[in-house]
C-alpha positions in Angstrom: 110.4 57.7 36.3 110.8 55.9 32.9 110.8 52.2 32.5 113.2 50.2 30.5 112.2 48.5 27.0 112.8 45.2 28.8 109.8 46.2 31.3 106.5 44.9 30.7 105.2 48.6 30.5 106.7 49.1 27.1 103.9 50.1 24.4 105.5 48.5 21.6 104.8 45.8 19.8 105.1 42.1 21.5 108.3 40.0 20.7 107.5 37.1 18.0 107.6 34.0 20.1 110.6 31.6 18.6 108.7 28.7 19.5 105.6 29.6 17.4 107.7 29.9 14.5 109.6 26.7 14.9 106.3 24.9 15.1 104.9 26.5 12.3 108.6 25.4 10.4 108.1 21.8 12.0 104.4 21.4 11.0 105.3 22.1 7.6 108.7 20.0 7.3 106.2 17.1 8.4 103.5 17.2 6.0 103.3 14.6 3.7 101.1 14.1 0.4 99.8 11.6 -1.5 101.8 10.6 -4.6 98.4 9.6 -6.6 96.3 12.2 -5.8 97.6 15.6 -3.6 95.9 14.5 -0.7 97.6 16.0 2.5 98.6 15.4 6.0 100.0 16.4 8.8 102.5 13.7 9.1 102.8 9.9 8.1 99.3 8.3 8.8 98.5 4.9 10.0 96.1 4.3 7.5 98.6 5.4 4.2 101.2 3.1 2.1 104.6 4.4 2.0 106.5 2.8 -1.3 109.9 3.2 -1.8 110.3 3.6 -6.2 113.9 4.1 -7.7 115.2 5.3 -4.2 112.5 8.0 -3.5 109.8 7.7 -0.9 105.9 8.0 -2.0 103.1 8.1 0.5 100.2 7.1 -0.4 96.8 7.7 1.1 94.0 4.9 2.5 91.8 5.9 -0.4 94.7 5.7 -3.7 95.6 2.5 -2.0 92.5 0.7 -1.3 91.5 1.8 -4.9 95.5 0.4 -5.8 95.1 -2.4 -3.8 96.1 -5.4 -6.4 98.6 -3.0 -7.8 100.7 -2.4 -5.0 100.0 -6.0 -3.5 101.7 -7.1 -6.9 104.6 -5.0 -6.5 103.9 -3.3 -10.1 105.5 0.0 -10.9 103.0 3.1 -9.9 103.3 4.1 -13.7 101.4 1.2 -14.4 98.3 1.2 -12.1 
């Protein structure tokens, strides 16, 4: 008797699971990093600035702003810390 492909006896390879793949897609669409120094993330952190400049939002991480502290406090311009 022969099975069909749809049957779990087939011997090819297993079907890429969808939901893996839009994971992997969502995992990267959420990554955020640092404007200062690369630093990455998986996603906005509760410990990181987010700054708005010109329209465009920077993240920046607990160690740039603790460093930046007075800077950012004082609302100057990144291109000036």
């Amino acid at each position: 008797m022969t099975s069909l492909p749809e049957d779990g006896d087939s011997t090819g390879p297993a079907p890429e699971n969808d939901a893996d793949e839009a994971e992997k897609e969502t995992d990267e669409a959420e990554r955020i990093v640092c404007a200062r120094c690369g630093t990455t993330a998986p996603g906005p952190q509760v410990t990181w600035t987010c700054s708005v400049e010109n329209g465009t939002r920077h993240y920046i991480c607990d160690t740039c702003a603790r460093t930046n502290l007075r800077a950012i406090e004082g609302r100057l311009d990144s291109a000036w810390w």
